[in-house]
C-alpha positions as CSV (number, residue, x, y, z in Angstrom):
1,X,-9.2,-14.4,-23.2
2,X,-6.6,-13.3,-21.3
3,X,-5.2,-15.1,-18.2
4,X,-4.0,-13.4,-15.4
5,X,-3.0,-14.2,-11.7
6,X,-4.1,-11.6,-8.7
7,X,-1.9,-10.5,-6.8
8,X,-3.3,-7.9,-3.8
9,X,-2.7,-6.5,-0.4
10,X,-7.2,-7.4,0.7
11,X,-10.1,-8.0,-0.4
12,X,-10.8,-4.1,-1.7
13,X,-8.4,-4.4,-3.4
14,X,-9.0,-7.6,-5.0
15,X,-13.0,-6.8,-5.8
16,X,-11.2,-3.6,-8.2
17,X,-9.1,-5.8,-10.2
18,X,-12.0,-8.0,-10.9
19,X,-14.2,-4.9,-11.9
20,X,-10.7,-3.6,-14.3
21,X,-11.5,-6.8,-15.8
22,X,-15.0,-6.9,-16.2
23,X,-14.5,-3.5,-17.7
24,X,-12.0,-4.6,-20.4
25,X,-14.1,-8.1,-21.4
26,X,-10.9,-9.8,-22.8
27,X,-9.1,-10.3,-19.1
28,X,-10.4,-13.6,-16.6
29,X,-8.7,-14.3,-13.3
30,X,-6.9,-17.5,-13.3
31,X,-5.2,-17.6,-10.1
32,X,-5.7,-15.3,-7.0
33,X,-3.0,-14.9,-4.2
34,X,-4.6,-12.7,-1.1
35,X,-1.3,-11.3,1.0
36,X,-3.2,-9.8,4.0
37,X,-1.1,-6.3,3.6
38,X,2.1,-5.2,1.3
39,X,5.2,-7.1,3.2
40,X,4.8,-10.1,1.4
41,X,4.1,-8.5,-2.0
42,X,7.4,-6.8,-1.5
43,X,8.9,-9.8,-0.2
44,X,7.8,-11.9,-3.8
45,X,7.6,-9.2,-5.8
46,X,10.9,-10.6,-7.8
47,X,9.5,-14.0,-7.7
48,X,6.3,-12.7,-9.5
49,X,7.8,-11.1,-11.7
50,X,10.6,-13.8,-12.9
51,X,6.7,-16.0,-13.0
52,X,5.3,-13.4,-15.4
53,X,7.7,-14.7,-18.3
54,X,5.5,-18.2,-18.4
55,X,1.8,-15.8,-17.9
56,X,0.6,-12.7,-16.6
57,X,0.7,-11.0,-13.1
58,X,-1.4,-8.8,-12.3
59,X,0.0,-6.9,-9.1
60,X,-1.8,-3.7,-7.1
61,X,-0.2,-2.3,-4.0
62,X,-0.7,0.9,-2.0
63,X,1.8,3.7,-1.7
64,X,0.8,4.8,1.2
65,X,3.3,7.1,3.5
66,X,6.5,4.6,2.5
67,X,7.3,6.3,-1.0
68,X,7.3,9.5,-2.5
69,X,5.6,8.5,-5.6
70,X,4.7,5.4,-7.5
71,X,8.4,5.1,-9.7
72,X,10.6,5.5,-6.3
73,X,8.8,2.3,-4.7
74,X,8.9,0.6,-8.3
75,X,12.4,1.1,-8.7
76,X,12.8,0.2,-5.0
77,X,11.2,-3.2,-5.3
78,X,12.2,-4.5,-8.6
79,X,16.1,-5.8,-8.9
80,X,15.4,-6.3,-12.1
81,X,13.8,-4.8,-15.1
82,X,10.0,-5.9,-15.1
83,X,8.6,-8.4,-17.9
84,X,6.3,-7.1,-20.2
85,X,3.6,-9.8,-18.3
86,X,3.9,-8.0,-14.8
87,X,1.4,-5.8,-14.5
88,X,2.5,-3.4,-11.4
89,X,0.6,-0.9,-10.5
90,X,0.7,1.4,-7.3
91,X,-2.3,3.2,-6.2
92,X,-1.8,6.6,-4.8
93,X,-2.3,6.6,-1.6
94,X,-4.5,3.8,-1.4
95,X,-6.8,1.9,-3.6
96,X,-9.9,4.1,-2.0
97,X,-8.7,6.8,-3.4
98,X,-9.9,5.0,-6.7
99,X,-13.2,4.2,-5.1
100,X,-13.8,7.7,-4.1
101,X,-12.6,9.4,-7.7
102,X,-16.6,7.8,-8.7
103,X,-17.4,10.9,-6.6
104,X,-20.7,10.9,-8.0
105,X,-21.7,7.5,-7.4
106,X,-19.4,7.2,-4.2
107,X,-21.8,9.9,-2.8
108,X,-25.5,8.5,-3.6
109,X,-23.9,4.7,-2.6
110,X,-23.0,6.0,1.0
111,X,-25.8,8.6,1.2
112,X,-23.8,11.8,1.7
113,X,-23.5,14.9,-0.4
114,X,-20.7,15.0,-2.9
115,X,-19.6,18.0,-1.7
116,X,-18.1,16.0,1.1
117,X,-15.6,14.4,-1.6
118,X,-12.0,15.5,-2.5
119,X,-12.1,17.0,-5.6
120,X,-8.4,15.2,-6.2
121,X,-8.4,11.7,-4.1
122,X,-4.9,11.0,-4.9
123,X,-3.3,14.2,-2.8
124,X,-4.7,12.3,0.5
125,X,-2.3,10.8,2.9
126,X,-5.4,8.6,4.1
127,X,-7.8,7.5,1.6
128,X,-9.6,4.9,4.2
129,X,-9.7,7.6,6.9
130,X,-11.5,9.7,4.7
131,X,-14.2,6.6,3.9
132,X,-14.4,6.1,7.5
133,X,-15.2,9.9,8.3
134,X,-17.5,9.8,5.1
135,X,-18.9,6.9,6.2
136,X,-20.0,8.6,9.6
137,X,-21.9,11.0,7.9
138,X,-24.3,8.4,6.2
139,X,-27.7,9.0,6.2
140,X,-28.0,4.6,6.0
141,X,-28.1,2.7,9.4
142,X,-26.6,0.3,7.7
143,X,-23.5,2.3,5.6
144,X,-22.6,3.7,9.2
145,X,-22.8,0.2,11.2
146,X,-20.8,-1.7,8.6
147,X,-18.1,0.8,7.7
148,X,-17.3,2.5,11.2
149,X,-15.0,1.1,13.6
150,X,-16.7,-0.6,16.5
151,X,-13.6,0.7,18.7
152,X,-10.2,1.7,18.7
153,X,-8.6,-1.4,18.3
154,X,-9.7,-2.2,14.9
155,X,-9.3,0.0,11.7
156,X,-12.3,-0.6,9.9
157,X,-16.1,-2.0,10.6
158,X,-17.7,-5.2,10.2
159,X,-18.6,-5.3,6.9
160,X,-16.2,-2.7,4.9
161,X,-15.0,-5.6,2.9
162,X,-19.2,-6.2,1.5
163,X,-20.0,-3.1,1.7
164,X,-17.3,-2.2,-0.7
165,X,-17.8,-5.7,-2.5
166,X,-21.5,-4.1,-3.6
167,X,-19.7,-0.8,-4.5
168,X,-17.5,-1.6,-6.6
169,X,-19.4,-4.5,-8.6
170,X,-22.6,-2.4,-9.3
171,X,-22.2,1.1,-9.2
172,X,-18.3,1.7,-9.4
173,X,-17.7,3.9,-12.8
174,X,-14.3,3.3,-13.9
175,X,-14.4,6.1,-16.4
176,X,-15.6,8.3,-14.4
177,X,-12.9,7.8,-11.4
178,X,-10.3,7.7,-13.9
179,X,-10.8,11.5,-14.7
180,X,-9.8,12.2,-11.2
181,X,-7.5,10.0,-9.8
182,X,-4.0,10.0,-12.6
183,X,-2.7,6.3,-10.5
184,X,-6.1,4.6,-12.0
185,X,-5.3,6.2,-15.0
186,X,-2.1,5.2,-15.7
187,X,-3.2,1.7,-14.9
188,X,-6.1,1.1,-16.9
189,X,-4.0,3.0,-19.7
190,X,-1.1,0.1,-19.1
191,X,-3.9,-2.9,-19.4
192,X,-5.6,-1.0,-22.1
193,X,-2.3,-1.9,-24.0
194,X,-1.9,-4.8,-23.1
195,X,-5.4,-5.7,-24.2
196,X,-4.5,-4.0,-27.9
197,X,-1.3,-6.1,-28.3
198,X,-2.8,-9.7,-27.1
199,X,-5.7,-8.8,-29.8
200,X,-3.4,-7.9,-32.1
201,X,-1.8,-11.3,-31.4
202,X,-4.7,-12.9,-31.8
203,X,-5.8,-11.5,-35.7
204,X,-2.2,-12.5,-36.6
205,X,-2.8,-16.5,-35.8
């Protein structure tokens, strides 16, 4: 088994990796470290990565409006080159953008026609904008009350955080999001070979 410690931006965030684990078998979570936003993952981002020579990290931020694309914030962030045990990923624009490349089963969770969902999830500015307007086209009560504002002063409803929690546990298809969004790609490509080399490891000893 593979050890790894979380490091993510919120809870949506956090329910993926565990899935990305799930889906590879050989990975557990060890240690999780929730920093409520991206500030503090730039802020440590060094430290992690200097950590990642003793065990692996297994980082996840948004890109969001800040960067151009993925390398520029990478480059940006890191002073140093990264260890092979930092797994740094950046999802483009946001991690819902992953959710909503399952556009098949992203439709029939939140009751809406897939029609309604971009063909290419990674070309929008505002991934959770887009789940919010979705999500006020729900045919379920329920999918509208928990994912919809209440009001203006909060960005998302009550229960995004278990609504998604549901989502991406039992009816998130990795394989088939990756086919449309390249920043989940590239990621589960990267632990793909990291999974290949610690099994190689392993038949060696």
């Amino acid at each position: 088994m593979i050890y790894c410690t979380s490091v993510y931006e919120d809870e949506v965030t956090h329910q993926v990796m565990l899935k990305i684990y799930e889906f590879f078998g050989c990975f557990s979570e060890y240690r999780e470290i929730p920093c409520n936003g991206k500030g503090k993952i730039k802020k440590q981002i060094n430290a992690y990565n200097n950590a990642a020579q003793y065990g692996y990290y297994f980082v996840i931020t948004d890109l969001d409006d800040d960067y151009e694309c993925a390398p520029l914030l990478l480059n940006d962030w890191l002073q140093t080159q990264s260890s092979t045990q930092l797994l740094f990923r950046v999802a483009v624009h946001e991690v819902e953008s992953w959710l909503l490349a399952d556009r098949k089963n992203f439709a029939a969770f939140f009751s809406i026609s897939p029609d309604l969902i971009p063909l290419e999830p990674d070309k929008e500015k505002d991934p959770k904008r887009i789940v919010i307007s979705l999500a006020r086209k729900s045919r379920k009560k329920i999918i509208r009350e928990a994912i919809v504002p209440i009001c203006d002063f909060v960005s998302n409803g009550p229960g995004y955080n278990i609504q998604f929690q549901n989502f991406i546990q039992k009816y998130w298809d990795i394989n088939s999001a990756r086919k449309n969004s390249p920043s989940l790609d590239r990621a589960i490509k990267l632990i793909d070979k990291i999974a290949n080399q610690e099994k190689a490891k392993m038949r060696k000893s």
